[in-house]
C-alpha positions in Angstrom: 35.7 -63.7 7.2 34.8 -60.9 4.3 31.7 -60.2 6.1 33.3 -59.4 9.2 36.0 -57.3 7.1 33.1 -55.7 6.1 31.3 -54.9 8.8 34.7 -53.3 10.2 34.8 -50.9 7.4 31.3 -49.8 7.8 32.0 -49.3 11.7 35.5 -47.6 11.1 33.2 -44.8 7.6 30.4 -44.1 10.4 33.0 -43.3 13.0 34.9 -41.0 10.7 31.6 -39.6 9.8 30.7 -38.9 13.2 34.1 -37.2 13.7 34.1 -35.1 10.6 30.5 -33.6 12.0 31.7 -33.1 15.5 34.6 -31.2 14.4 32.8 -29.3 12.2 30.3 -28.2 14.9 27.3 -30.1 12.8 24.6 -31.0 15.5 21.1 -32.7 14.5 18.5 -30.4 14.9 16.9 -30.4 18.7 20.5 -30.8 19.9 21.9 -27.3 21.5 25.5 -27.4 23.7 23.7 -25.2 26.4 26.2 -23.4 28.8 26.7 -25.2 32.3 24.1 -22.3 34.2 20.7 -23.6 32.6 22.1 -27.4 32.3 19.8 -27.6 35.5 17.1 -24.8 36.3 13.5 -24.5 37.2 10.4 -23.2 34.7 8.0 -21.1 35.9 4.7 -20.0 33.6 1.4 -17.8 33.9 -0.1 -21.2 33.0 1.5 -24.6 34.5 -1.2 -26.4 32.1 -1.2 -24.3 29.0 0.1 -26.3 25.9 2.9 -23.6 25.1 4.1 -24.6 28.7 4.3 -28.1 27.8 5.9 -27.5 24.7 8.9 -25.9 26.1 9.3 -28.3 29.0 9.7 -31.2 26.0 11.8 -28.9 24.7 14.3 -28.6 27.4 14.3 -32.6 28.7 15.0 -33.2 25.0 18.0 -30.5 24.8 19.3 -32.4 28.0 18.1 -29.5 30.5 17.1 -30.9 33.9 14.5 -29.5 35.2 14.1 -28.9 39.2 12.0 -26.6 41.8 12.5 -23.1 41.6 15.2 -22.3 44.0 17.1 -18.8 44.5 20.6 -20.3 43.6 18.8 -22.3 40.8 18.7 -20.5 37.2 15.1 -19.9 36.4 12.5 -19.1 32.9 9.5 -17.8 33.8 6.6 -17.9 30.6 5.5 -14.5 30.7 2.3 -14.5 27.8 1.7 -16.0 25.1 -0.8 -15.0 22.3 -1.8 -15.3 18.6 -3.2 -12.8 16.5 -4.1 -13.0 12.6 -4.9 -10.4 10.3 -5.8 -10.9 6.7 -4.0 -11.0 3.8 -6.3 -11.6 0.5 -9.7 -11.5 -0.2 -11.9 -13.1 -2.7 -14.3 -11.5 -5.3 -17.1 -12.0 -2.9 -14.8 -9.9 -0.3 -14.2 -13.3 2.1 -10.6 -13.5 3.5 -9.0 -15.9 1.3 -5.5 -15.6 2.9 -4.8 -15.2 6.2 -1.6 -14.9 8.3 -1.3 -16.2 12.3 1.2 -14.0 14.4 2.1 -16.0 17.8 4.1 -13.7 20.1 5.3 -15.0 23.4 8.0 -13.4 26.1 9.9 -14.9 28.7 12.6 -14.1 31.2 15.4 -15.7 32.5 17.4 -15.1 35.8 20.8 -16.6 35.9 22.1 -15.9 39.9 25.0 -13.8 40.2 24.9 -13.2 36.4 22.3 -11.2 35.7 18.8 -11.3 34.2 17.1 -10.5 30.9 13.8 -10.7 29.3 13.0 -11.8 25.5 10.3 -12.0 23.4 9.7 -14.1 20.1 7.8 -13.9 17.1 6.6 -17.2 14.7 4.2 -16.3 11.7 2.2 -18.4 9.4 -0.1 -17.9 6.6 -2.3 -20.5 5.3 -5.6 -20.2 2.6 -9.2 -20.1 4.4 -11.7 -21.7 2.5 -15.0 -21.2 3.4 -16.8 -24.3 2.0 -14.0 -26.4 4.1 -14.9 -24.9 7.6 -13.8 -28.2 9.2 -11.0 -29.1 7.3 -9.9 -25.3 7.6 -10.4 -25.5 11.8 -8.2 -28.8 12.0 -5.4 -27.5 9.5 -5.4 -24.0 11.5 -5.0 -26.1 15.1 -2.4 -27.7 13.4 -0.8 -24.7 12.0 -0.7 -22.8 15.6 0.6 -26.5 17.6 3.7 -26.0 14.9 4.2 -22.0 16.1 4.2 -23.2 19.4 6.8 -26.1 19.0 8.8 -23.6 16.9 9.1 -20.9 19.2 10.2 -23.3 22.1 12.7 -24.4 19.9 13.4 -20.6 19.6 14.0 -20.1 23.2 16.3 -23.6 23.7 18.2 -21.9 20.6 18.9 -18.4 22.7 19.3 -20.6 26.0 22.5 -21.8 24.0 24.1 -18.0 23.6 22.8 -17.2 27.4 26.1 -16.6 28.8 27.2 -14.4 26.4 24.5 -12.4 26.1 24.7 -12.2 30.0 28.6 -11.5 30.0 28.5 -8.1 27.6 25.2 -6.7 28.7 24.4 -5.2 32.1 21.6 -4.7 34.2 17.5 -6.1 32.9 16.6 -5.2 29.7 14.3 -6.4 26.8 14.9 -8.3 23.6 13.5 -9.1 20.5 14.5 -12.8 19.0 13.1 -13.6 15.1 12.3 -17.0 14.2 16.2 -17.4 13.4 16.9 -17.1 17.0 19.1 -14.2 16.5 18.8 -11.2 19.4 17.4 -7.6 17.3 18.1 -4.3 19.5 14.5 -3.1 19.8 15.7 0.7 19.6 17.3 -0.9 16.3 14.1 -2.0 15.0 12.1 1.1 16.0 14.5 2.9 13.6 13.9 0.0 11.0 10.0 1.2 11.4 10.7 4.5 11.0 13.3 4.9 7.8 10.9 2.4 6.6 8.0 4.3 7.1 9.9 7.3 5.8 10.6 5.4 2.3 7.3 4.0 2.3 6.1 8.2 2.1 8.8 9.1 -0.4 7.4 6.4 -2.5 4.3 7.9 -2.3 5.3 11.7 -2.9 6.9 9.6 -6.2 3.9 8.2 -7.7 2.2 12.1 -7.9 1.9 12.5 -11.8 4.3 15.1 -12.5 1.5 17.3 -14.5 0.1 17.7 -11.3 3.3 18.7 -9.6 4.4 20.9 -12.9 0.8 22.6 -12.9 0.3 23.2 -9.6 1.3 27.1 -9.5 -0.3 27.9 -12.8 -3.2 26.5 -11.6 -2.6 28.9 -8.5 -2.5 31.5 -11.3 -5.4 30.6 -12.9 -7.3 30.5 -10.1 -6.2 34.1 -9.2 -7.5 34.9 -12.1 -10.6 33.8 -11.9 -11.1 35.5 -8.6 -10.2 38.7 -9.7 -12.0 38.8 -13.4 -15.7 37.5 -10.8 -14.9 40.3 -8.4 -15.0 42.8 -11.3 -18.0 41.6 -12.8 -19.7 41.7 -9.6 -18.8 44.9 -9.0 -19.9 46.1 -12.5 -23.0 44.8 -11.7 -23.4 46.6 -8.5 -22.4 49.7 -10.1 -25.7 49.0 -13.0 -27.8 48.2 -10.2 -27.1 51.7 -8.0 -27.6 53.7 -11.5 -30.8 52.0 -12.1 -31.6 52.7 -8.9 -30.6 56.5 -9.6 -32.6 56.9 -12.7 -35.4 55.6 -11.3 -35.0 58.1 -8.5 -34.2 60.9 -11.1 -37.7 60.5 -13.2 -40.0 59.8 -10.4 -38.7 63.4 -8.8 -39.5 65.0 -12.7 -42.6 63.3 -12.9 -43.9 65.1 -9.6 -42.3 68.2 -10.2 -44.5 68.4 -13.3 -47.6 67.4 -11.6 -47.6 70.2 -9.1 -46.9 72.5 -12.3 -49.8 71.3 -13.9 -51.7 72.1 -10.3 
């Protein structure tokens, strides 16, 4: 009898549990509430077999997404590219990369009849240390690393195929947009002027570590340098002025010298 007293209580916690997260709008991770246009819809990709593919069509059975032929009254993803990039982050003392991060960048659009359409790209990026001595360990832990990027950003587009509608609903026409690995939509034109006041700090910091000597001595130096100019062009010319007297006297006692020879004749 206790134990079925028991077994009551524990039923009656987890279902007050379950109650409290629901209400709270707490879902386990991999669960989205996608709107009713993509609950059934049709993916399309510049490769039917590539793993990135794959990965997003796990992606959307898991989320609950049934997945039919393409058909015009039928909501449709197409997999536009998908690539990763890496560039280098550290180096040892023997100048070998010792840190190096992976950059995966992949775009998609989706088409929503009688909506509207709308094209998005996404971002993921990884570092991880190379080790040159562990070649093969390295490879496997890199395929690894990029298998992860790939299952992160399909989990990146499931999360914006949740705010579809009302991205749809207060945006007209076919535009781009960026997602970050949070899922969240950036205004490209937003970012471009990210890049550029950043780009402007980034020279304002540099104009900041002059020394201030150099910025102090810069027109005495102008000065000096004037100076110097003027004080060579003098001597020059004082030496161009010795040379053309030389040159004079030289003149001046050769004419003496035969003046006094025809004399002497």
């Amino acid at each position: 009898m206790q134990i079925a007293r028991l077994s009551h209580l524990r039923l009656a916690i987890a279902l007050l549990i379950a109650s409290l997260l629901s209400g709270c709008g707490f879902h386990f991770r991999g669960s989205y509430l996608v709107p009713e246009e993509v609950s059934s819809m049709s993916l399309t990709s510049y490769d039917d077999y590539a793993q990135f593919t794959r990965d997003v069509k796990t992606e959307l059975r898991q989320n609950g997404i049934h997945l039919v032929t393409p058909a015009a009254n039928v909501t449709n993803i197409h997999l536009l590219t998908e690539s990763i990039s890496e560039r280098t982050l550290s180096l040892y003392q023997n100048s070998r990369a010792a840190e190096k991060e992976l950059t995966l960048r992949a775009s998609y659009r989706v088409v929503v009849p009688d909506v509207g359409t709308r094209t998005f790209s996404t971002q993921v990026n990884r570092s991880y240390l190379d080790n040159p001595l562990t070649a093969l360990a390295k490879s496997v832990e890199r395929d690894m690393i990029e298998d992860e990027m790939r299952k992160q950003a399909a989990r990146q587009i499931i999360r914006q195929l949740a705010r579809l509608r009302t991205d749809l609903e207060n945006d007209d026409g076919s535009f781009d947009s960026y997602v970050n690995e949070d899922g969240v939509i950036e205004d490209p034109s937003q970012r471009k002027d990210d890049q550029i006041s950043l780009q402007a700090e980034y020279e304002k910091n540099d104009q900041a570590t002059i020394p201030v000597e150099m910025q102090t001595a810069t027109p005495e130096s102008s000065t000096s340098e004037a100076t110097d100019d003027a004080e060579n062009d003098s001597e020059a010319s004082v030496e161009t002025d010795s040379e053309d007297t030389s040159e004079t006297n030289s003149a001046e006692t050769s004419s003496a010298v035969d003046s006094e020879s025809d004399v002497a004749k």
